[in-house]
Backbone atoms as SQL, in Angstrom:
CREATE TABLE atoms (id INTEGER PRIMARY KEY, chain TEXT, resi INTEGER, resn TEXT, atom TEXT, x REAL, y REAL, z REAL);
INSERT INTO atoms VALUES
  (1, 'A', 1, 'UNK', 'N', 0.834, -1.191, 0.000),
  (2, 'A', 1, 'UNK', 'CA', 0.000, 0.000, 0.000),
  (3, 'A', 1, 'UNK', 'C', 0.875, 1.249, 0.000),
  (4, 'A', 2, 'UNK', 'N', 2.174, 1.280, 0.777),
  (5, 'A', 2, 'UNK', 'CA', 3.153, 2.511, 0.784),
  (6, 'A', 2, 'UNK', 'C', 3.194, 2.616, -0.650),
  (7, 'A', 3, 'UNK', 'N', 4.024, 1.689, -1.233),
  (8, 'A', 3, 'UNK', 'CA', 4.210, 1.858, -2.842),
  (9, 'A', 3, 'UNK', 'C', 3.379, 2.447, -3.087),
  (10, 'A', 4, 'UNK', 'N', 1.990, 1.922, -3.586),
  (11, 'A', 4, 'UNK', 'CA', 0.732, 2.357, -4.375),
  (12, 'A', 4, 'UNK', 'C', 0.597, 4.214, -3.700),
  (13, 'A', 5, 'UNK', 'N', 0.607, 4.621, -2.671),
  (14, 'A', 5, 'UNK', 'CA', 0.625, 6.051, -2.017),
  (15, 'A', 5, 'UNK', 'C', 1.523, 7.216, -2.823),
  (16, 'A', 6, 'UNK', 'N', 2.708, 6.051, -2.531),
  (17, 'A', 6, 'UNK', 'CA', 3.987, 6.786, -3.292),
  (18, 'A', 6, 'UNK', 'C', 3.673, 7.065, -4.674),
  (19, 'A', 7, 'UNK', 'N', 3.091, 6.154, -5.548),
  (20, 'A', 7, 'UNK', 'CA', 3.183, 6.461, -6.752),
  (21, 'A', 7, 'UNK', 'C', 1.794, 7.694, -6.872),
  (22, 'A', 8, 'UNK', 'N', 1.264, 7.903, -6.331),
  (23, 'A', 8, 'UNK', 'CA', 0.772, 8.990, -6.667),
  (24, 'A', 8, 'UNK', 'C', 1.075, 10.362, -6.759),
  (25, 'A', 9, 'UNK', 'N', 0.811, 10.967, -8.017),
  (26, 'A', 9, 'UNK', 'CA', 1.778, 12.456, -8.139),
  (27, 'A', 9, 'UNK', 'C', 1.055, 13.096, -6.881),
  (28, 'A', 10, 'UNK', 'N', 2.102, 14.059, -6.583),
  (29, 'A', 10, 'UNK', 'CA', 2.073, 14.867, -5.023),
  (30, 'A', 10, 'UNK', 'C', 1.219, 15.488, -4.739),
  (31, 'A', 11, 'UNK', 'N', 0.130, 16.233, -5.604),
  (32, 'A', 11, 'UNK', 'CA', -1.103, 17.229, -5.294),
  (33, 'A', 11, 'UNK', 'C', -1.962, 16.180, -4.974),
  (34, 'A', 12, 'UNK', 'N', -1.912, 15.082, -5.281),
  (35, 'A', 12, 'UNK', 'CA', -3.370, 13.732, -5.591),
  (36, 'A', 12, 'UNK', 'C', -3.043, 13.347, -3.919),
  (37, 'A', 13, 'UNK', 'N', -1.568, 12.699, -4.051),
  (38, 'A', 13, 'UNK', 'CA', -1.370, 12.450, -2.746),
  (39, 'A', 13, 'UNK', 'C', -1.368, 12.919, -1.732),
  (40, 'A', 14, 'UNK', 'N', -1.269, 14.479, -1.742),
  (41, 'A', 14, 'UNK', 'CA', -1.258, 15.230, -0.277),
  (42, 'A', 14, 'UNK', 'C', -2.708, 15.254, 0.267),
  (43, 'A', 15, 'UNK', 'N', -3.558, 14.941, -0.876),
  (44, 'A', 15, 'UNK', 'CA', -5.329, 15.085, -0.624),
  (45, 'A', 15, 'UNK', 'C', -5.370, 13.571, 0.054),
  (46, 'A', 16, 'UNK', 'N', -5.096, 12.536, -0.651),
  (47, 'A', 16, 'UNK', 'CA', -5.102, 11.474, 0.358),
  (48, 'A', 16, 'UNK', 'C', -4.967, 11.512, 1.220),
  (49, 'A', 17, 'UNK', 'N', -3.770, 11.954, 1.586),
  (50, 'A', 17, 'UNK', 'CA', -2.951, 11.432, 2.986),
  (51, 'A', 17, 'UNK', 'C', -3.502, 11.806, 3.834),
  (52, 'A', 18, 'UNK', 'N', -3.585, 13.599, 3.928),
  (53, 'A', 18, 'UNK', 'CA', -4.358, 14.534, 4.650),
  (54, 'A', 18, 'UNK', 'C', -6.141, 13.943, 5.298),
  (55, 'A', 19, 'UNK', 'N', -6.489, 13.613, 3.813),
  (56, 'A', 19, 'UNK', 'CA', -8.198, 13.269, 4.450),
  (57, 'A', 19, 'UNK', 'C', -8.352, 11.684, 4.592),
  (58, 'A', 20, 'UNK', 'N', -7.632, 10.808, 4.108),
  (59, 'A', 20, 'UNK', 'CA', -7.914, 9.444, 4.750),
  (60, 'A', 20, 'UNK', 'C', -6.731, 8.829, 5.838),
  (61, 'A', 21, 'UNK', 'N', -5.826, 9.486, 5.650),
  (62, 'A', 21, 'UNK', 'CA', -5.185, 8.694, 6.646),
  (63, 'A', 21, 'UNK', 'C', -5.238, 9.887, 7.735),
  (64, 'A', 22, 'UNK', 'N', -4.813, 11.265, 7.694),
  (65, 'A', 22, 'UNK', 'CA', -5.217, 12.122, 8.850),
  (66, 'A', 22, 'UNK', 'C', -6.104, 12.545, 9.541),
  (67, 'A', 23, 'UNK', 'N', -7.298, 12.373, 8.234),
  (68, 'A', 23, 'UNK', 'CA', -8.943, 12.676, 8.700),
  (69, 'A', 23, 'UNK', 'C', -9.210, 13.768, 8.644),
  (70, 'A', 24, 'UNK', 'N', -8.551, 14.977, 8.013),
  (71, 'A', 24, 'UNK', 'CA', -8.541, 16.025, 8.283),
  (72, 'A', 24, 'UNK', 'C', -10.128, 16.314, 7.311),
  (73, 'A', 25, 'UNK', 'N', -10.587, 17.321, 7.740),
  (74, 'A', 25, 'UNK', 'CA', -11.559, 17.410, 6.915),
  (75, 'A', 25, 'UNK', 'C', -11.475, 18.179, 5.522),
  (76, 'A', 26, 'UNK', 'N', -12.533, 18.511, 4.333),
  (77, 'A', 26, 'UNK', 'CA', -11.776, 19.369, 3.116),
  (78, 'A', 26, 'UNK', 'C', -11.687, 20.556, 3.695),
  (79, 'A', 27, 'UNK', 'N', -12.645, 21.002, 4.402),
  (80, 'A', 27, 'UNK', 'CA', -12.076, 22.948, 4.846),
  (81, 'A', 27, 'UNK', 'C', -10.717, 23.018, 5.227),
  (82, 'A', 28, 'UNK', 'N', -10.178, 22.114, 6.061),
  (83, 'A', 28, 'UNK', 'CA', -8.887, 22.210, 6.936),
  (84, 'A', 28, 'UNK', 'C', -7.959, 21.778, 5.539),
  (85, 'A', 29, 'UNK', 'N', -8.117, 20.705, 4.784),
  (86, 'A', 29, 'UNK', 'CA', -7.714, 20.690, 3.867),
  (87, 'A', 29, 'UNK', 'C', -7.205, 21.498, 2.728),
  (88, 'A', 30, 'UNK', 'N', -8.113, 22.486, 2.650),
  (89, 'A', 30, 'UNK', 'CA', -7.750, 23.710, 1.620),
  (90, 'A', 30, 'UNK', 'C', -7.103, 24.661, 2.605),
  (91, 'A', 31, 'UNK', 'N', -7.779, 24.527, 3.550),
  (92, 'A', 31, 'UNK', 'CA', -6.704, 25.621, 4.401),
  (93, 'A', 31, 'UNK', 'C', -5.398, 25.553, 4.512),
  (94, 'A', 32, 'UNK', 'N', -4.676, 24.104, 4.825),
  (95, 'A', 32, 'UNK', 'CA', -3.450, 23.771, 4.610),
  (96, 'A', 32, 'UNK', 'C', -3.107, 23.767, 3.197),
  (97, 'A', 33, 'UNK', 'N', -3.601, 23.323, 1.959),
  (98, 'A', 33, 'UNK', 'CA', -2.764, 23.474, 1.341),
  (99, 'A', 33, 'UNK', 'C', -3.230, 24.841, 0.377),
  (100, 'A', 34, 'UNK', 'N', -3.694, 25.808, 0.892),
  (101, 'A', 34, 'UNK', 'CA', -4.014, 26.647, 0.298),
  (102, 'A', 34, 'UNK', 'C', -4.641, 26.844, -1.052),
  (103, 'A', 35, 'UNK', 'N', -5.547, 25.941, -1.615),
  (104, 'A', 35, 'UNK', 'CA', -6.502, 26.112, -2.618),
  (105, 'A', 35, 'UNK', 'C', -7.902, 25.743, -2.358),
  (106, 'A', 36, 'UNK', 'N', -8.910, 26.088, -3.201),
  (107, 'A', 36, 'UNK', 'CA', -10.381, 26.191, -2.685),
  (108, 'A', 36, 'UNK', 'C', -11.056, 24.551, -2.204),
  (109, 'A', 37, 'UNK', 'N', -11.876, 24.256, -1.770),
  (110, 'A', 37, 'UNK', 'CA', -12.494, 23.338, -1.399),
  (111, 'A', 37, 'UNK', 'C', -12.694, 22.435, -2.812),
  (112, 'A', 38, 'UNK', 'N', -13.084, 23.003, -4.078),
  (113, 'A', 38, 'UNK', 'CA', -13.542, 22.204, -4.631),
  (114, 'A', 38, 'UNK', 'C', -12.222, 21.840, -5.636),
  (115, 'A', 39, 'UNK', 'N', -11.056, 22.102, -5.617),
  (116, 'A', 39, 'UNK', 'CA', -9.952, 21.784, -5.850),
  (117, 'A', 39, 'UNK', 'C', -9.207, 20.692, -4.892),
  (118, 'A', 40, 'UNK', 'N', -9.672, 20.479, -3.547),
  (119, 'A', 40, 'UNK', 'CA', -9.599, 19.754, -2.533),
  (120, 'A', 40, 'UNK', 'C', -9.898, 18.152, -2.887),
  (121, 'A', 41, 'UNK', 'N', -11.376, 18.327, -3.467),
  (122, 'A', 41, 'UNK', 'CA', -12.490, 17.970, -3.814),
  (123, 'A', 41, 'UNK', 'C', -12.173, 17.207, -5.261),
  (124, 'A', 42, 'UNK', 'N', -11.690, 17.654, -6.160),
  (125, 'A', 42, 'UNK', 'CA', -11.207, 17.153, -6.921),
  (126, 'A', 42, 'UNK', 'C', -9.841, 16.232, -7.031),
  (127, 'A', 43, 'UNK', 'N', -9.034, 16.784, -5.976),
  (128, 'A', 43, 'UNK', 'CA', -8.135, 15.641, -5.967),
  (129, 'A', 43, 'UNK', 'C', -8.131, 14.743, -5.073),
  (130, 'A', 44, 'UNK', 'N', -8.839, 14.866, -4.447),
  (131, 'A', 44, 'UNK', 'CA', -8.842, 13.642, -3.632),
  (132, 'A', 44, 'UNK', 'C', -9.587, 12.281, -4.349),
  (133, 'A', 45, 'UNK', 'N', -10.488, 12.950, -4.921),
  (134, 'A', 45, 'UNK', 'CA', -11.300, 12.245, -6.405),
  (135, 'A', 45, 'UNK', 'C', -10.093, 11.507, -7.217),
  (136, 'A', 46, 'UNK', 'N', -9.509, 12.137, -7.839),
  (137, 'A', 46, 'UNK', 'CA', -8.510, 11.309, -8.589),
  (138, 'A', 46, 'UNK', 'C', -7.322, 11.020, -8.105),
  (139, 'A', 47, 'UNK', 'N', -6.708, 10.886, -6.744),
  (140, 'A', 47, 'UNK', 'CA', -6.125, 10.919, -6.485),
  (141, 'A', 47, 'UNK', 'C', -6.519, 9.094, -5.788),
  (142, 'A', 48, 'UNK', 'N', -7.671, 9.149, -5.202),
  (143, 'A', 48, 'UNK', 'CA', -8.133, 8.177, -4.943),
  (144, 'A', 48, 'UNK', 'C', -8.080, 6.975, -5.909),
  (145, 'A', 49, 'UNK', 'N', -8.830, 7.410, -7.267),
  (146, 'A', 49, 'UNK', 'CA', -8.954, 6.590, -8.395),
  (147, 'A', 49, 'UNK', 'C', -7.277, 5.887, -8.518),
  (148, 'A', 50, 'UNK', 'N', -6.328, 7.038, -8.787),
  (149, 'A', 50, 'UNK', 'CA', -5.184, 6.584, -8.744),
  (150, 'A', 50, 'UNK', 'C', -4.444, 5.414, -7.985),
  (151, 'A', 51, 'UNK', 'N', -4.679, 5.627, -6.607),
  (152, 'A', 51, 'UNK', 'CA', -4.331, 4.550, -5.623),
  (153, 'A', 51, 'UNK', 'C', -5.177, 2.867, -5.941),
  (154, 'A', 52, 'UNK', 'N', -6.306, 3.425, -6.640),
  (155, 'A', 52, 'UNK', 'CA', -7.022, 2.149, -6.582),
  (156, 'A', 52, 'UNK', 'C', -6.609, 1.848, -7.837),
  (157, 'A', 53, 'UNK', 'N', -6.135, 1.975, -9.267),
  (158, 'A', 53, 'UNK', 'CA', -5.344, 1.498, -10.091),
  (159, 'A', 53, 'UNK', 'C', -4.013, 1.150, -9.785),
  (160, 'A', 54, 'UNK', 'N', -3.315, 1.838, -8.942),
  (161, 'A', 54, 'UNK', 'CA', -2.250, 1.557, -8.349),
  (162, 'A', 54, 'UNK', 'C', -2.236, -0.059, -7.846),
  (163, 'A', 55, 'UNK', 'N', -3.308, -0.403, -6.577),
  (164, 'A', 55, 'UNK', 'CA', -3.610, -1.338, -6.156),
  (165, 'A', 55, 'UNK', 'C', -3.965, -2.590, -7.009),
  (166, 'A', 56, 'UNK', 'N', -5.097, -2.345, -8.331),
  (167, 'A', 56, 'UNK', 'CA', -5.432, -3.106, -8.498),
  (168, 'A', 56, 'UNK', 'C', -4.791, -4.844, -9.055),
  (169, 'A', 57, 'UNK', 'N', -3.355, -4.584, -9.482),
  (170, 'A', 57, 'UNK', 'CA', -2.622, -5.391, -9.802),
  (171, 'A', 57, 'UNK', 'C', -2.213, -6.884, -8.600),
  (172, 'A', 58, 'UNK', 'N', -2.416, -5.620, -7.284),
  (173, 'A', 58, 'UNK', 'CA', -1.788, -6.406, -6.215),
  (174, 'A', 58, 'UNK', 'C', -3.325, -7.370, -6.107),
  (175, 'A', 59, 'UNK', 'N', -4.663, -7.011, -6.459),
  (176, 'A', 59, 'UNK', 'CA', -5.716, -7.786, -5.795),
  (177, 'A', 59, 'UNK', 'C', -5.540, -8.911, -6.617),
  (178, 'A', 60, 'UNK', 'N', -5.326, -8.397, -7.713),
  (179, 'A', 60, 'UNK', 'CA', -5.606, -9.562, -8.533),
  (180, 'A', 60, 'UNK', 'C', -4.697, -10.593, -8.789),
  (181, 'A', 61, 'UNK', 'N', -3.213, -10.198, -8.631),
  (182, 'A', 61, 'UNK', 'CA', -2.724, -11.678, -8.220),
  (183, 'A', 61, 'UNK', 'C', -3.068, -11.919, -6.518),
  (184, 'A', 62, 'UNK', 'N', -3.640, -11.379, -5.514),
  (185, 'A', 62, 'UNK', 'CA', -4.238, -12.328, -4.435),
  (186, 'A', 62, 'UNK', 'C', -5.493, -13.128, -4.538),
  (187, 'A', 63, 'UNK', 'N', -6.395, -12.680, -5.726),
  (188, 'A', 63, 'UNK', 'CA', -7.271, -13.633, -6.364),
  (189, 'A', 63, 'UNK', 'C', -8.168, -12.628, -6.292),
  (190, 'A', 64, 'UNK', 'N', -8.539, -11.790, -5.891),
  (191, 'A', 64, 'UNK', 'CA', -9.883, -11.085, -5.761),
  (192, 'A', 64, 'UNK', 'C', -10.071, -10.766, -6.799),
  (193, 'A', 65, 'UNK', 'N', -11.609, -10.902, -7.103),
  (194, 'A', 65, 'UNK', 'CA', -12.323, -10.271, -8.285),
  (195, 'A', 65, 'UNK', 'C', -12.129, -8.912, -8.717),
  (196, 'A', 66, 'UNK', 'N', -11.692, -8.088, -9.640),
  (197, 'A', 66, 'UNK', 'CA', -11.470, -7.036, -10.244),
  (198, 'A', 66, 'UNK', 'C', -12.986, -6.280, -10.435),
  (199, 'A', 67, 'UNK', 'N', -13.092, -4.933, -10.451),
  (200, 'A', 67, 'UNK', 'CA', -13.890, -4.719, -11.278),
  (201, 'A', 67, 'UNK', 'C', -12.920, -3.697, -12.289),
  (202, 'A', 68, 'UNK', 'N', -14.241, -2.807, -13.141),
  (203, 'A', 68, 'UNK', 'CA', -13.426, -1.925, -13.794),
  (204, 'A', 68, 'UNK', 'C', -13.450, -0.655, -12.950),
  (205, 'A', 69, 'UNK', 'N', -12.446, 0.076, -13.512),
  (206, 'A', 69, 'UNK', 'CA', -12.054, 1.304, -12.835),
  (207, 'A', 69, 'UNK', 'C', -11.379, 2.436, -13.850),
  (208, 'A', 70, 'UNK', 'N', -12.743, 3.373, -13.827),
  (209, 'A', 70, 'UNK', 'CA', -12.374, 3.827, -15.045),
  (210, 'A', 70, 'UNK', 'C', -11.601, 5.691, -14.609);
């Protein structure tokens, strides 16, 4: 999972890190990194998607069913 984090470019990832692993919320979010909520909002969106393409290689050689992920 570090890997898969890592490979996400740095604006995608700082939205991760910040709201799922810190919990921070999006207001506090834009507040720290200084852009609007719905820029927040958006990367955490694809930033997310990212991690879960990132991941998906690892499910699927542990056997789990794939879906698509577009």
């Amino acid at each position: 999972v570090r890997r898969a984090i890592e490979a996400i470019p740095e604006p995608f990832r700082e939205a991760v890190v910040l709201r799922d692993l810190e919990e921070l919320s999006y207001a506090e979010i834009a507040e720290v990194t200084g852009v609007p909520i719905g820029t927040v909002m958006s990367r955490l969106s694809r930033g997310r998607m990212i991690l879960a393409n990132e991941l998906l290689p690892q499910r699927e050689a542990d056997g789990e069913q794939s879906r698509s992920l577009k």
